[in-house]
C-alpha positions as CSV (number, residue, x, y, z in Angstrom):
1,X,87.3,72.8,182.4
2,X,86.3,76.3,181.3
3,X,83.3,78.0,181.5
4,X,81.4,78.1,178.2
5,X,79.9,81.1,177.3
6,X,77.0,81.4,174.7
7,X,76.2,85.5,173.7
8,X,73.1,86.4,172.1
9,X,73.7,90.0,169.8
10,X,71.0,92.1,167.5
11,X,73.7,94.5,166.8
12,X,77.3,95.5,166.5
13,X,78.6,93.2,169.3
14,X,80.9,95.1,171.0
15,X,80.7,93.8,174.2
16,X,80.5,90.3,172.6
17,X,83.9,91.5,171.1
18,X,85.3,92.6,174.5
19,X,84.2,89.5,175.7
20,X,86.3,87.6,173.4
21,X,89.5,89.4,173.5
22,X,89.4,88.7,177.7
23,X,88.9,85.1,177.0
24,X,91.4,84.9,174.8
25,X,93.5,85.4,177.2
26,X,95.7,82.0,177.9
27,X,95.0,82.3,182.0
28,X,90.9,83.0,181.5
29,X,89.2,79.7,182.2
30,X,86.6,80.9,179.6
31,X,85.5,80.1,176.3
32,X,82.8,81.2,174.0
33,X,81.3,78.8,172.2
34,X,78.6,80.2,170.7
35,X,77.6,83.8,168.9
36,X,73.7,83.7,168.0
37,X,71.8,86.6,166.5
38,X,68.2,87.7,166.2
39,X,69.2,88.8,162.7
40,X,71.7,89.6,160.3
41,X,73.9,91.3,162.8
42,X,76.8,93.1,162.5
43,X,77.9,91.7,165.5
44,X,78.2,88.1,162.8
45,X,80.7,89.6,160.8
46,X,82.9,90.8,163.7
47,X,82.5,87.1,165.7
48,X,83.5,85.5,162.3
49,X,86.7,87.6,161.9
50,X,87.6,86.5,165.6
51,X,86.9,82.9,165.0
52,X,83.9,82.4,166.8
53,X,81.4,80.0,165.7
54,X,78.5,82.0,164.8
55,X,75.1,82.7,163.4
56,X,71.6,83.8,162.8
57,X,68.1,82.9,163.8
58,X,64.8,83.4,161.3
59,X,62.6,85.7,163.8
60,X,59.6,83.4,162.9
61,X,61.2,80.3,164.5
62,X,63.4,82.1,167.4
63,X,62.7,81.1,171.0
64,X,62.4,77.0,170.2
65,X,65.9,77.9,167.7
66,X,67.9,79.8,170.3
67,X,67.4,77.1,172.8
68,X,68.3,74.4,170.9
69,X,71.6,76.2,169.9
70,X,72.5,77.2,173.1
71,X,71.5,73.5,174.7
72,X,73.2,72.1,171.6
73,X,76.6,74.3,172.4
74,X,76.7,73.2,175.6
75,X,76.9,76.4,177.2
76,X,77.1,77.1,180.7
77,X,76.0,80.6,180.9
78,X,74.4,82.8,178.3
79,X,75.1,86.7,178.2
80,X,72.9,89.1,176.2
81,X,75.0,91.8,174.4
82,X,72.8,94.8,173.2
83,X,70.3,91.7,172.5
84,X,67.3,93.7,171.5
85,X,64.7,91.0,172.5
86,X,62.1,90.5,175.7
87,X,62.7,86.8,176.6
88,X,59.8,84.5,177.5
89,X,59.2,83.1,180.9
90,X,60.0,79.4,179.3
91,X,63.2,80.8,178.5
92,X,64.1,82.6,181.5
93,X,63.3,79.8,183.8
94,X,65.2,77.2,181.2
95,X,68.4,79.6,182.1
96,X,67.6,80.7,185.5
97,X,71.1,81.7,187.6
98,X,72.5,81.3,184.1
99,X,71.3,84.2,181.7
100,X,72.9,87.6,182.5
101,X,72.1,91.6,180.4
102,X,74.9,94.5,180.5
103,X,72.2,97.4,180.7
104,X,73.9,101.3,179.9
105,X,72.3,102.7,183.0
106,X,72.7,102.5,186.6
107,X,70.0,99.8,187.4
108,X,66.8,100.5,188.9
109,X,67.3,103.8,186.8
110,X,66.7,104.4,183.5
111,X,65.4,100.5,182.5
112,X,64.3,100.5,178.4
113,X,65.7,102.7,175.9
114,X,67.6,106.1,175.2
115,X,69.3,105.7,178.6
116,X,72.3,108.7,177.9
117,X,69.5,110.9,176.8
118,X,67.6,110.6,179.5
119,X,70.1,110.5,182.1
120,X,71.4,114.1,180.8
121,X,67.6,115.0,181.0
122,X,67.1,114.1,184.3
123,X,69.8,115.9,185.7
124,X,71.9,113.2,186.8
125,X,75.5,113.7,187.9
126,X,76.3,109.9,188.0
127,X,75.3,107.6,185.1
128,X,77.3,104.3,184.2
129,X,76.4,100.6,183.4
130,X,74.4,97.3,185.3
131,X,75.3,94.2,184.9
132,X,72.2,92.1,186.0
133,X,70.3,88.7,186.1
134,X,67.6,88.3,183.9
135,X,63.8,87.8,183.9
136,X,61.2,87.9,181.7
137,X,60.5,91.8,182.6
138,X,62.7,94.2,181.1
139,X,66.0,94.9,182.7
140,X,64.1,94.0,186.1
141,X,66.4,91.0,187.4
142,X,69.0,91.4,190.7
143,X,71.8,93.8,189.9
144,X,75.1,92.1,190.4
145,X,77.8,94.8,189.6
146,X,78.1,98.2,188.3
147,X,80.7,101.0,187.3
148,X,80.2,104.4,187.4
149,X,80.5,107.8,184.7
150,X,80.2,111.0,185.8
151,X,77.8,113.0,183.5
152,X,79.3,116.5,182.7
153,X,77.9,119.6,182.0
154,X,78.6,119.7,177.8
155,X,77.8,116.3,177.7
156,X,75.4,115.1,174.6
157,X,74.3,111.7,174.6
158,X,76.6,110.4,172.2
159,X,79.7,111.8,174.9
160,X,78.1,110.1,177.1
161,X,77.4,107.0,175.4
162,X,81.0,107.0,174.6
163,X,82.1,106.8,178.5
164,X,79.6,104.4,179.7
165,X,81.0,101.7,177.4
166,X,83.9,102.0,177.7
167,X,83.2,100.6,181.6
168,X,80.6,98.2,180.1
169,X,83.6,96.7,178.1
170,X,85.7,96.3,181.5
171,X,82.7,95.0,183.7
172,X,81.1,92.3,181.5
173,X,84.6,90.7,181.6
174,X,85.3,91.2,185.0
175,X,81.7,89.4,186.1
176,X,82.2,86.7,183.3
177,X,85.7,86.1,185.3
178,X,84.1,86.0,188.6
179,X,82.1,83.2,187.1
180,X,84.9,81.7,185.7
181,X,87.3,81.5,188.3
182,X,84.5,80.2,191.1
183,X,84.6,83.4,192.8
184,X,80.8,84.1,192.2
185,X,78.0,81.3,192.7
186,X,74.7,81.9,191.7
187,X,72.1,79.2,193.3
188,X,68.5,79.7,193.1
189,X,68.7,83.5,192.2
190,X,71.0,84.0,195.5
191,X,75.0,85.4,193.8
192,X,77.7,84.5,196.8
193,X,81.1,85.4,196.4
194,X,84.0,83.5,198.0
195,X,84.2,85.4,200.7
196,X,80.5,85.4,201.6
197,X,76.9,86.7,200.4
198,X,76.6,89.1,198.0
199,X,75.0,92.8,198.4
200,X,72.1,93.4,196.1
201,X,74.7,95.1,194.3
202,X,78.5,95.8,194.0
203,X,79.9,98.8,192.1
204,X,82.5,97.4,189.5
205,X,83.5,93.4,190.0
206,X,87.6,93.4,190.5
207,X,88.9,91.2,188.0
């Protein structure tokens, strides 16, 4: 059976839309079954046009909504794609080893906003993307993979910007393949891979 896959989007989607051109793919053992958003997305438009089943939530009623949805879906995992919300503890723990965030920074740096900006600020050579587990504190859960940018010296952070997702739209897919195909296991917060435990992190799942 393939692993269903439920995204939550505020915006654009375009990892939700990377995600969907790998699992359309005829030898990806994924499928996504469900496309919610915390508002009239952009994102909605762009999952409609690909055939995805998807659709909004009323802010007022979202929490108690989005679970239903994704319990109604049947969803295995849930990703968050530039999903603008901080998720409750009830929600976290409903989801636990389940509910994965693509972050544009190298994780522990840079959690929050205005990542590019402040990675050109700071003086960073390297900057890149995080895929992580998720808690209730913002971009705080156990960092399973990452890719790497360098940052060069004329770089704004809309250059920047550009680079970084282009490796978020290879590693999302790559980690939602690992998960797929068996070769990563999450039990009780602990990832393993096939071929024993995982490091707290791994730069760039193969896949």
């Amino acid at each position: 059976m393939p692993l269903r896959l439920a995204i939550l989007i505020s915006g654009r989607g375009s990892n939700m839309e990377a995600l969907a051109h790998y699992t359309a793919q005829p030898d990806v053992p994924a499928e996504i079954v469900l496309v919610l958003a915390d508002a009239e997305a952009a994102g909605l438009e762009t999952a409609a046009q690909l055939g995805l089943a998807a659709r909004s939530v009323r802010r007022s009623d979202h929490v108690a909504a989005v679970m239903a949805a994704i319990d109604s879906s049947r969803a295995d995992v849930v990703f968050l794609a530039g999903y603008m919300r901080l998720l409750s503890p009830q929600f976290c723990a409903c989801y636990a080893d389940r509910l994965f965030n693509i972050h544009p920074s190298l994780l522990p740096r840079h959690k929050g906003l205005d990542t590019h900006a402040r990675a050109i600020a700071a003086g960073d050579s390297i900057h890149g993307c995080s895929v992580h587990m998720v808690t209730e504190e913002m971009d705080d859960g156990l960092v399973l993979a990452q890719r790497e940018v360098p940052v060069h010296p004329d770089d704004t952070p809309e250059t920047l910007a550009a680079r970084v997702l282009i490796e978020e739209h290879h590693l999302y897919p790559s980690l939602l393949g690992a998960l797929a195909t068996g070769l990563l296991t999450i039990t009780d917060g602990v990832p393993e891979m096939a071929i024993g435990i995982l490091p707290g992190k791994i730069k760039g799942v193969s896949g």
